[in-house]
One Martini backbone bead per residue (centre of mass of N, CA, C, O) as a GRO file, in nm:
protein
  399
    1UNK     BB    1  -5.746   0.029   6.709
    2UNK     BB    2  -5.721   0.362   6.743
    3UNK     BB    3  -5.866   0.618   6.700
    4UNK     BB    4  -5.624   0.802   6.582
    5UNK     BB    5  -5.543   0.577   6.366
    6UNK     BB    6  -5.789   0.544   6.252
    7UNK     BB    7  -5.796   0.845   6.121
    8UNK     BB    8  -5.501   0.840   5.972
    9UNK     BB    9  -5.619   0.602   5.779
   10UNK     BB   10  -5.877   0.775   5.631
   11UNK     BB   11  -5.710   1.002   5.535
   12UNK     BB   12  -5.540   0.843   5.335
   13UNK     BB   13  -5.758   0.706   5.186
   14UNK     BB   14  -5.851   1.003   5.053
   15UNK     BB   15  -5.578   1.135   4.957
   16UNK     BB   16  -5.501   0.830   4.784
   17UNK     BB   17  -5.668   0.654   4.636
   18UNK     BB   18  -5.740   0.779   4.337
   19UNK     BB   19  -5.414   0.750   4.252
   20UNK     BB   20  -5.359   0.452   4.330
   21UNK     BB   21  -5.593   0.306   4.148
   22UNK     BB   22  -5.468   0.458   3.860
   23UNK     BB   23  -5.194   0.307   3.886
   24UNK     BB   24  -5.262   0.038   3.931
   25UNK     BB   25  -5.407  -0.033   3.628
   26UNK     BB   26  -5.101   0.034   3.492
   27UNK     BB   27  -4.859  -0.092   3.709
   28UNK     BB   28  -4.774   0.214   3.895
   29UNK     BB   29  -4.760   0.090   4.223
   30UNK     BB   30  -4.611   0.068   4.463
   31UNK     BB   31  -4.601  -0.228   4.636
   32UNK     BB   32  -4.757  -0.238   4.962
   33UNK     BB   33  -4.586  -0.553   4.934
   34UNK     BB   34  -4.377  -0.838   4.926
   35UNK     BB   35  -4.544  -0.981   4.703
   36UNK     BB   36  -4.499  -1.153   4.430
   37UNK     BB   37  -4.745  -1.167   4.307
   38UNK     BB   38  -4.823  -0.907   4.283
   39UNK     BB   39  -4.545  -0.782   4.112
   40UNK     BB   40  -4.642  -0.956   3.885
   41UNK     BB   41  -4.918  -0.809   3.827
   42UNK     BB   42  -4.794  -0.523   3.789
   43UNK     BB   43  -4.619  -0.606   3.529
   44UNK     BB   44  -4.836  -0.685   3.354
   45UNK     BB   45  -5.029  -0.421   3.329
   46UNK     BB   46  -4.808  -0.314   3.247
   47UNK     BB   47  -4.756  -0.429   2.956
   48UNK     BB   48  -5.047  -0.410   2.857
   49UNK     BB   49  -5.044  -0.138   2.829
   50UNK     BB   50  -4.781  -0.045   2.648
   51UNK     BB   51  -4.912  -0.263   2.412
   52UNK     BB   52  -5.188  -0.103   2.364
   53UNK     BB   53  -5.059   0.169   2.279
   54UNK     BB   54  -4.855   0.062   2.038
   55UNK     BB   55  -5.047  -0.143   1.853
   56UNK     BB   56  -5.322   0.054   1.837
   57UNK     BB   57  -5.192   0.354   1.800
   58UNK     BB   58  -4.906   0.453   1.754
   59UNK     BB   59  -4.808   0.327   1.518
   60UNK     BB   60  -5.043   0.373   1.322
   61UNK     BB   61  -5.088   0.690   1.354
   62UNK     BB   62  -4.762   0.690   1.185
   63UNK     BB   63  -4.847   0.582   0.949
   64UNK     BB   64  -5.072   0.780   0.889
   65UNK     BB   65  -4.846   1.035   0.865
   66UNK     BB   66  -4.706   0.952   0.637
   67UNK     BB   67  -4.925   0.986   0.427
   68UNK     BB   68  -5.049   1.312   0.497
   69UNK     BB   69  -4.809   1.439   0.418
   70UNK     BB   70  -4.892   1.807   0.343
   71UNK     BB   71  -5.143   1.824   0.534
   72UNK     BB   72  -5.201   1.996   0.767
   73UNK     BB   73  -5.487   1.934   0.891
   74UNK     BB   74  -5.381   1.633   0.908
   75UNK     BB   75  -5.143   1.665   1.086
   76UNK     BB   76  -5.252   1.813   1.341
   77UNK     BB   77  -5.469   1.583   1.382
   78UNK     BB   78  -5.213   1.347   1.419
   79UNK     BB   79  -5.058   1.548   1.649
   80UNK     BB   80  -5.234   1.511   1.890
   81UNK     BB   81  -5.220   1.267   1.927
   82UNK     BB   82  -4.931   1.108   1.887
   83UNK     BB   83  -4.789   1.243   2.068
   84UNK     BB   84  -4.938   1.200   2.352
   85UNK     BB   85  -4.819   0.893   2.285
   86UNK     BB   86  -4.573   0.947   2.347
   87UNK     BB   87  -4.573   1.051   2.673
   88UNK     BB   88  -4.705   0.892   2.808
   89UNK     BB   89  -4.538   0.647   2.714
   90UNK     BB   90  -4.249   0.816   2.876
   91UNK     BB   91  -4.427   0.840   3.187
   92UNK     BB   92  -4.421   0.547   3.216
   93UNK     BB   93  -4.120   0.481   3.197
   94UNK     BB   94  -4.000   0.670   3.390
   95UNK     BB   95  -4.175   0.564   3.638
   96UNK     BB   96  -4.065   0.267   3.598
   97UNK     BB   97  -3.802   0.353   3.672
   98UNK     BB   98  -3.844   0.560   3.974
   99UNK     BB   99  -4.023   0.393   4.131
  100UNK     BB  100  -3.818   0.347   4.413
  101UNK     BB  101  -3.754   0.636   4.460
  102UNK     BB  102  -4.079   0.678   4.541
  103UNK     BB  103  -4.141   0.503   4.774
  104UNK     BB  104  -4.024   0.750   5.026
  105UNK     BB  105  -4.260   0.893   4.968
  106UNK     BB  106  -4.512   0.733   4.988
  107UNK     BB  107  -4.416   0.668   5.318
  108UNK     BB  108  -4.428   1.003   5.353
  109UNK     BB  109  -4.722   0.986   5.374
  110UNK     BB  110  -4.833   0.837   5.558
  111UNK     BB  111  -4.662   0.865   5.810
  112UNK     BB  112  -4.815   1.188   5.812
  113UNK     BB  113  -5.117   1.052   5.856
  114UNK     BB  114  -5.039   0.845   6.102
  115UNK     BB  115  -4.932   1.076   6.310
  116UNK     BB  116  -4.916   1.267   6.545
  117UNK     BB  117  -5.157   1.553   6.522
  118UNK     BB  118  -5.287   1.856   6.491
  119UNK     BB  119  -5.591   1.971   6.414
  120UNK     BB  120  -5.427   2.233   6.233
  121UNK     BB  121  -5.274   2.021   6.055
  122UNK     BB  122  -5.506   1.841   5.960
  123UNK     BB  123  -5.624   2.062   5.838
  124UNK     BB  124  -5.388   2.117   5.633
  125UNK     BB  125  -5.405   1.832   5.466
  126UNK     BB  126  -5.706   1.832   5.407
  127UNK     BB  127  -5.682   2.090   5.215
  128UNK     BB  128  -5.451   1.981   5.005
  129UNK     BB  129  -5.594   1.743   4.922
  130UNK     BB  130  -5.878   1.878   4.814
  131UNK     BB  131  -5.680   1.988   4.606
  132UNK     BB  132  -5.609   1.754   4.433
  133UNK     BB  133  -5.886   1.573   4.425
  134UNK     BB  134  -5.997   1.797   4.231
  135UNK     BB  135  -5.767   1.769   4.029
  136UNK     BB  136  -5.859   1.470   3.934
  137UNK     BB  137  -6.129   1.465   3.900
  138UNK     BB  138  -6.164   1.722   3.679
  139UNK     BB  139  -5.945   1.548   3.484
  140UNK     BB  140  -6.118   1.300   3.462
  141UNK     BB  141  -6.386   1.442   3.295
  142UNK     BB  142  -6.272   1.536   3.001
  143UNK     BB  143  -6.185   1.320   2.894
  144UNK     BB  144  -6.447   1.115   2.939
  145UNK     BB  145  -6.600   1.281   2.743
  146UNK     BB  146  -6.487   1.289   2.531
  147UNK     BB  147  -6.476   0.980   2.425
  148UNK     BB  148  -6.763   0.956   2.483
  149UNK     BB  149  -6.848   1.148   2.212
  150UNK     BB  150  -6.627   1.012   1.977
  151UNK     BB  151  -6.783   0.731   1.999
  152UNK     BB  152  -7.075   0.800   1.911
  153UNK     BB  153  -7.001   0.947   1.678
  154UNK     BB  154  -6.856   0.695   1.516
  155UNK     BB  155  -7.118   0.504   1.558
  156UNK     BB  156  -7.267   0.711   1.343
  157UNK     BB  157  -7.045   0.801   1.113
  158UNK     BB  158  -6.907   1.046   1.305
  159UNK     BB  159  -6.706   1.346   1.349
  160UNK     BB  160  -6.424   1.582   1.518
  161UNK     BB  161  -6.241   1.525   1.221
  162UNK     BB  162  -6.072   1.547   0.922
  163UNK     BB  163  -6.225   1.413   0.684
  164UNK     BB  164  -6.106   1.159   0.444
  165UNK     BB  165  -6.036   0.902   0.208
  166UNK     BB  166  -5.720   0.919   0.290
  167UNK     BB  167  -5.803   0.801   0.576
  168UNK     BB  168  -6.142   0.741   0.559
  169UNK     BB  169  -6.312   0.520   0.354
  170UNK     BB  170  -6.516   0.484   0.561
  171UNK     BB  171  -6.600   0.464   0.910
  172UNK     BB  172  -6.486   0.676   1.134
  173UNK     BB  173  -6.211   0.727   1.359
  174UNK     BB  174  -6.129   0.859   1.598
  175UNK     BB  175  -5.844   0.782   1.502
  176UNK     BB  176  -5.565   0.872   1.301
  177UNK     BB  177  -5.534   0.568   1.119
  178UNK     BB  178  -5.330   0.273   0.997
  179UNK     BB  179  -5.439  -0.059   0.869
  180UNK     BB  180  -5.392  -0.362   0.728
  181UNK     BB  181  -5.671  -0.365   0.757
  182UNK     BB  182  -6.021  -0.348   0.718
  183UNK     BB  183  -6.253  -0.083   0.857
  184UNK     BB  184  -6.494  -0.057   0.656
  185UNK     BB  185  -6.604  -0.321   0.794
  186UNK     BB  186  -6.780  -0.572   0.892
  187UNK     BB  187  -6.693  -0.613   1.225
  188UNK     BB  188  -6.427  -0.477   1.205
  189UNK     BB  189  -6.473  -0.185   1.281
  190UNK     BB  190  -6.597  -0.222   1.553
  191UNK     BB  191  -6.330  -0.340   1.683
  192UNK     BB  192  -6.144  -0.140   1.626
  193UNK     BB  193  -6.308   0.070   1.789
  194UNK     BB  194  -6.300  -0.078   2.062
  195UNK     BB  195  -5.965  -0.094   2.084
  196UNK     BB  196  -5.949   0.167   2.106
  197UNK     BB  197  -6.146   0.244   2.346
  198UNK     BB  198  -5.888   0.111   2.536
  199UNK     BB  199  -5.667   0.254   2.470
  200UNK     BB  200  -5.744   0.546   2.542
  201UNK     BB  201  -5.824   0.494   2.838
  202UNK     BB  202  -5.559   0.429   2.903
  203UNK     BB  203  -5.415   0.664   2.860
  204UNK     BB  204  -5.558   0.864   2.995
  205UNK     BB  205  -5.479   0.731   3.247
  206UNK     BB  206  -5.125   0.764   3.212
  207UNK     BB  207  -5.144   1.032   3.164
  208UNK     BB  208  -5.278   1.173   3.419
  209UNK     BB  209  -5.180   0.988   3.681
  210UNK     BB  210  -4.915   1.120   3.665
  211UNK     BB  211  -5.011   1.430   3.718
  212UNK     BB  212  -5.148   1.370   4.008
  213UNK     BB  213  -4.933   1.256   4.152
  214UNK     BB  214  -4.729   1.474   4.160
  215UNK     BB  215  -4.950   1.683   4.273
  216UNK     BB  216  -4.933   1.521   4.550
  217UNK     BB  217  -4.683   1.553   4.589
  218UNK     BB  218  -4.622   1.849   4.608
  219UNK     BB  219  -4.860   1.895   4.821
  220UNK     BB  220  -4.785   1.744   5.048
  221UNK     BB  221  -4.515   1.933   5.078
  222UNK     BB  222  -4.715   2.188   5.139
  223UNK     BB  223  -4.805   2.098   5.398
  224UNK     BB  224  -4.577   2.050   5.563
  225UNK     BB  225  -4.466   2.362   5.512
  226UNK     BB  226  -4.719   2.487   5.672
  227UNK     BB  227  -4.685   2.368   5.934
  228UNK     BB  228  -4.376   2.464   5.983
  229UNK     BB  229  -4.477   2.766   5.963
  230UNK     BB  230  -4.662   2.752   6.207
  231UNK     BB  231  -4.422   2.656   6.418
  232UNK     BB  232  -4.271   2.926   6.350
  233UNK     BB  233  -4.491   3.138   6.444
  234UNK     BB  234  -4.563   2.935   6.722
  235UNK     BB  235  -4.327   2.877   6.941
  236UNK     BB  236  -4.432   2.986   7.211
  237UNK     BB  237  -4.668   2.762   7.282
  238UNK     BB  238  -4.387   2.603   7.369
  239UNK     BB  239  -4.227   2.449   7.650
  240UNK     BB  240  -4.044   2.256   7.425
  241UNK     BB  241  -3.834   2.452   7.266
  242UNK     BB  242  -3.626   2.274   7.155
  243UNK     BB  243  -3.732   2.040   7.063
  244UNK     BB  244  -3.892   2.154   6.829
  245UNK     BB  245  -3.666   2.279   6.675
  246UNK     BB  246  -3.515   2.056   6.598
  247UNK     BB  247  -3.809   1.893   6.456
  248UNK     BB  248  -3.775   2.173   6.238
  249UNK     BB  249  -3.512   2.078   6.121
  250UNK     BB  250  -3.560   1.795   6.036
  251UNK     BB  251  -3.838   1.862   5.853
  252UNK     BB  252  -3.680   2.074   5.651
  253UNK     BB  253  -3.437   1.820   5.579
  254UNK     BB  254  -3.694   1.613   5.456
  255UNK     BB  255  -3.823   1.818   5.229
  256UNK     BB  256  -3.590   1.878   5.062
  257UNK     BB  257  -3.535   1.619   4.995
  258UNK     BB  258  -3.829   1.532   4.852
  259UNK     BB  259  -3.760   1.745   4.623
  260UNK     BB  260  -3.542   1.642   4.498
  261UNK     BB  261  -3.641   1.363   4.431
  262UNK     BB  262  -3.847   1.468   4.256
  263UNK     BB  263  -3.693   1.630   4.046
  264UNK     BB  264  -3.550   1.372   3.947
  265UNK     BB  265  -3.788   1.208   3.842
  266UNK     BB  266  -3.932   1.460   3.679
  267UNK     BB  267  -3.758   1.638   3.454
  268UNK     BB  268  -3.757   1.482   3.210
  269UNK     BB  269  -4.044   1.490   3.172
  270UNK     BB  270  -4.091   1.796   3.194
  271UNK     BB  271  -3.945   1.865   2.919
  272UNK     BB  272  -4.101   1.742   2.742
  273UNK     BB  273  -4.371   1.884   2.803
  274UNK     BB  274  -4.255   2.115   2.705
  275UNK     BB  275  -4.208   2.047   2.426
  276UNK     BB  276  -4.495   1.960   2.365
  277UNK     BB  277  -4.647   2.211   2.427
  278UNK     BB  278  -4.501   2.404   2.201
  279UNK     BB  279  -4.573   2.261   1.940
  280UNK     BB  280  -4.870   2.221   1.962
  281UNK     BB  281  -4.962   2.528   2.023
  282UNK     BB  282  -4.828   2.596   1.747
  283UNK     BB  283  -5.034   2.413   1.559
  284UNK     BB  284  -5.275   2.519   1.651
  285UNK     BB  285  -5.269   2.811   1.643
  286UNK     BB  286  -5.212   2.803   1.321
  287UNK     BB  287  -5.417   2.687   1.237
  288UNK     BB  288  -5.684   2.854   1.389
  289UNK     BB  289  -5.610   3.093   1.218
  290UNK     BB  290  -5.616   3.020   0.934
  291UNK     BB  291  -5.913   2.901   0.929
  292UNK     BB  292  -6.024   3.170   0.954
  293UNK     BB  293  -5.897   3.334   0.749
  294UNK     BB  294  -5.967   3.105   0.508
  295UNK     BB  295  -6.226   2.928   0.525
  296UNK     BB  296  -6.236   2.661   0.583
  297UNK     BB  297  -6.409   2.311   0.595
  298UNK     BB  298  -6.420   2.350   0.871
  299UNK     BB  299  -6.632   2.268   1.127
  300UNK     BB  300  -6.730   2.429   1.399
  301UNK     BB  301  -6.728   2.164   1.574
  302UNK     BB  302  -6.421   2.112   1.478
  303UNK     BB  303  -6.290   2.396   1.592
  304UNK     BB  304  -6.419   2.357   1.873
  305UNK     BB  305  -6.206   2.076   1.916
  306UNK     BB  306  -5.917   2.261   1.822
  307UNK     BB  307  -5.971   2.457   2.062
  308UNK     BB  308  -6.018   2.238   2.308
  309UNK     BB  309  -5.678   2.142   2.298
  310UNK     BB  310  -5.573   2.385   2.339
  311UNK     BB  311  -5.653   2.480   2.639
  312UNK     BB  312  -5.587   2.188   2.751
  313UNK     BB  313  -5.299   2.250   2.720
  314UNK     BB  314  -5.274   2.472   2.882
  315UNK     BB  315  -5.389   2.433   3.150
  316UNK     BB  316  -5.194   2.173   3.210
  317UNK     BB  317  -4.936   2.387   3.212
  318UNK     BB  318  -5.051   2.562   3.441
  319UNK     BB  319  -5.058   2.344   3.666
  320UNK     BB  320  -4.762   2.279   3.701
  321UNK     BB  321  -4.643   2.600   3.763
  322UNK     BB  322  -4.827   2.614   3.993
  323UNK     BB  323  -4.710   2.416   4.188
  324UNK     BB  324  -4.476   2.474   4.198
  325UNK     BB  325  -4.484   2.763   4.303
  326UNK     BB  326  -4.599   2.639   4.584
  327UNK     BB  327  -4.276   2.614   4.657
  328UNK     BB  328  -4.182   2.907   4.672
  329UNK     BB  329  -4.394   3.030   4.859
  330UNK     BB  330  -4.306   2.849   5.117
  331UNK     BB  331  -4.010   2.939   5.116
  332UNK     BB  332  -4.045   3.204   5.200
  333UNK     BB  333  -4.230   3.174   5.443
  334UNK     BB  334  -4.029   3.019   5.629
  335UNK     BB  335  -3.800   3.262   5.604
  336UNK     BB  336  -4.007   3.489   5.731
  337UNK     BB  337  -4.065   3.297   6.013
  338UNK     BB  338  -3.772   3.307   6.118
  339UNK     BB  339  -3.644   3.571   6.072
  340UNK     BB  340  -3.919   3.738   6.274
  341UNK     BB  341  -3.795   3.610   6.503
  342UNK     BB  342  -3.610   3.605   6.816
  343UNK     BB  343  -3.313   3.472   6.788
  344UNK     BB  344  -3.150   3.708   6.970
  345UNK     BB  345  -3.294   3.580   7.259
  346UNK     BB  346  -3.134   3.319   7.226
  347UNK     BB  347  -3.010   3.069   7.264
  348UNK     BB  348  -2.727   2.991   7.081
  349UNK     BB  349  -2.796   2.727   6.990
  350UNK     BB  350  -3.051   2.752   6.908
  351UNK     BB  351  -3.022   2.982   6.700
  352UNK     BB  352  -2.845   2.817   6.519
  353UNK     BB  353  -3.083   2.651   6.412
  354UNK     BB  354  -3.274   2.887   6.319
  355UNK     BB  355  -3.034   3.002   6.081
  356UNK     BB  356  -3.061   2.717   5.929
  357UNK     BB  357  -3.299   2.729   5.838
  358UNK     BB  358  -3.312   3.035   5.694
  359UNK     BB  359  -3.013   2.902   5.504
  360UNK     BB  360  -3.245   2.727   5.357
  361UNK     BB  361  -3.440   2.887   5.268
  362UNK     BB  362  -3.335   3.125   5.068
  363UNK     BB  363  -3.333   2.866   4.905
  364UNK     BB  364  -3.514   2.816   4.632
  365UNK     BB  365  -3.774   2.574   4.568
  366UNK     BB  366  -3.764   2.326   4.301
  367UNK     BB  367  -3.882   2.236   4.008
  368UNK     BB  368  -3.774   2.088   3.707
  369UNK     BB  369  -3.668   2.119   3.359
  370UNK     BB  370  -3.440   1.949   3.315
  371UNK     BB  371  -3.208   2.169   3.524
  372UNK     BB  372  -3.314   2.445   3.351
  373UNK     BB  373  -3.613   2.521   3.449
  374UNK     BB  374  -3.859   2.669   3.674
  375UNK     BB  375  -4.149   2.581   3.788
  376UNK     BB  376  -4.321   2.856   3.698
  377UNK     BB  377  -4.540   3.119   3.590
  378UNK     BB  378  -4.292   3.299   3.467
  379UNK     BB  379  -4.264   3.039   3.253
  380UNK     BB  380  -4.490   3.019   3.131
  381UNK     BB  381  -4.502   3.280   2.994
  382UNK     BB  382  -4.251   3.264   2.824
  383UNK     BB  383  -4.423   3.012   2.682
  384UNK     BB  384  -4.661   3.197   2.559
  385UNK     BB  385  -4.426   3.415   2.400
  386UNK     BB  386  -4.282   3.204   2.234
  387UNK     BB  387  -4.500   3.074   2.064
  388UNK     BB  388  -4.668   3.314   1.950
  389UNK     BB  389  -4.366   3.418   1.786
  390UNK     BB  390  -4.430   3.090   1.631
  391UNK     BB  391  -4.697   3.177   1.499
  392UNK     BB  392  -4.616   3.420   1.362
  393UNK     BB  393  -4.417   3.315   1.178
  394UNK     BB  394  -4.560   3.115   1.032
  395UNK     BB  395  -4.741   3.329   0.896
  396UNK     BB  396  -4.528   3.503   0.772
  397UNK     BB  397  -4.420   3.266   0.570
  398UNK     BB  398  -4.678   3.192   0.436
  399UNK     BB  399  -4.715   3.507   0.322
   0.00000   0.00000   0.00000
């Protein structure tokens, strides 16, 4: 292995080690060789992720919120996971669908960090890179911190759930919850709680895992395309000015496909999110001022838990936002190094490639949820407009 190929392949596994990991363990990382013993141990793996969070958390949960129905605070309480356990639930089955789809994605991040290139492209791929793992750390350091948190509180019979008898009749579990067996005796408690803590992790896991690899996939064709905008902004610089630019009209037609793709994987997805973020934030929302109006029996603590899930699930969908967002920032950034060059002085042929890029970039590359409307800043504004209304009317509906 020589050494440029060697710089390559350490820096590909810098890049996607830490995303490549956490959908391993939940087994959607397609498989990267032919070898069906693989193949099968990645399908036993999403089969057991499934199959634990559908009959420790899903169903459970489903079933207490049928008791609590009609208790707002034990509503919104139960609505936190279950919702949560939903979409999870729904993220893994997606991308288990789009495996295939995904895979020539995969293939093609490889490929750009193990072929020959430029140290100031290499640098422009390493700092976007360090910007995927660094949202990948920290976005893992939160769920940690909670479970870690709600676990030990647990163990020694507290909580930051709003507990009742009608939910919790011995002590409480992390999640409202409602299961056949009795939970209040030992060592029932602990191994339910166990269960729990597995499940929990699980999820976590299948949860962020899969918002940090779209994160991946996005920021890394935003990678390539401010390379593509470097190499068109100092075309002057290359004595083979023709070849390079074929290369980089194939490479703009390149990265197209690419962001199709993901479009294609993630619409329903994001969708979905929206969805689910709307809901949330507006029962989060008419809680925490209902409660701080009312005085209600929640402690401080309590509070301060659904005002963090309430945040925490806001700056999550402002991050969807953001990525898409740096994606019509460099489509706009290419069309005007392309129009800015002089390409009324080439030659004809020539030109016309230069056109092509222009045609190409003019119209704005968007990652979209469910192909109604593009994930960019401007739409979370509006969805922040939009549930703000929808927790005035609920306030004005209860007065």
């Amino acid at each position: 292995m020589d050494m440029e190929h060697s710089t390559g392949y350490n820096d590909l596994e810098w890049a996607i080690g830490l995303n490549r990991l956490m959908l391993k363990i939940i087994g959607l990382w397609p498989p990267d060789n032919q070898d069906p013993h693989v193949t099968i141990k990645s399908k036993i793996r999403l089969m057991c992720s499934i199959i634990i969070m559908l009959f420790i958390l899903a169903i459970p949960t489903f079933a207490s919120l049928i008791k609590v129905w009609g208790d707002m605070i034990l509503i919104v309480d139960n609505f936190i996971y279950s919702l949560t356990l939903v979409i999870a639930l729904f993220k893994v089955t997606m991308i288990w669908y789009k495996q295939k789809d995904l895979v020539p994605l995969i293939d093609m991040i490889a490929t750009d960090w193990m072929k020959p290139k430029t140290k100031e492209e290499r640098h422009t791929m390493l700092r976007v890179a360090k910007i995927s793992r660094i949202i990948a750390i920290y976005g893992w350091l939160l769920p940690i911190i909670s479970v870690i948190v709600c676990f030990t509180l647990a163990y020694f019979g507290l909580s930051l759930r709003h507990v009742t008898n009608l939910t919790d009749p011995g002590k409480p579990l992390v999640v409202q919850t409602y299961y056949l067996h009795d939970v209040s005796k030992s060592p029932q408690f602990e191994m339910t709680l166990l269960a729990q803590g597995i499940a929990l992790c699980t999820t976590c896991i299948s949860y962020y895992s899969i918002d940090h690899f779209l994160g991946l996939l996005v920021l890394h064709v935003y990678g390539q395309m401010e390379n593509l905008h470097i190499r068109l902004t100092h075309m002057e610089r290359y004595t083979n000015f023709d070849s390079v630019l074929k290369y980089n009209v194939q490479d703009h037609s390149r990265l197209i496909r690419s962001i199709q793709i993901i479009d294609d994987s993630f619409d329903l997805l994001l969708i979905a999110i929206v969805l689910y973020f709307g809901i949330i934030f507006c029962l989060l929302g008419f809680f925490i001022i209902n409660v701080l109006n009312d005085d209600s029996q929640l402690s401080f603590m309590q509070l301060i838990w659904f005002g963090g899930a309430a945040i925490s699930i806001l700056l999550h969908m402002c991050l969807y936002c953001a990525v898409g967002e740096t994606l019509v920032t460099q489509c706009e950034k290419i069309h005007r190094a392309a129009y800015a060059y002089a390409w009324y002085t080439l030659d004809p042929k020539a030109a016309r490639s230069l056109i092509l890029i222009m045609l190409r970039a003019s119209k704005p590359l968007y990652i979209t949820a469910g192909k109604t409307f593009p994930m960019t800043m401007a739409t979370f504004c509006n969805l922040l407009k939009t549930s703000a209304g929808y927790i005035s009317v609920l306030l004005a509906n209860q007065d």
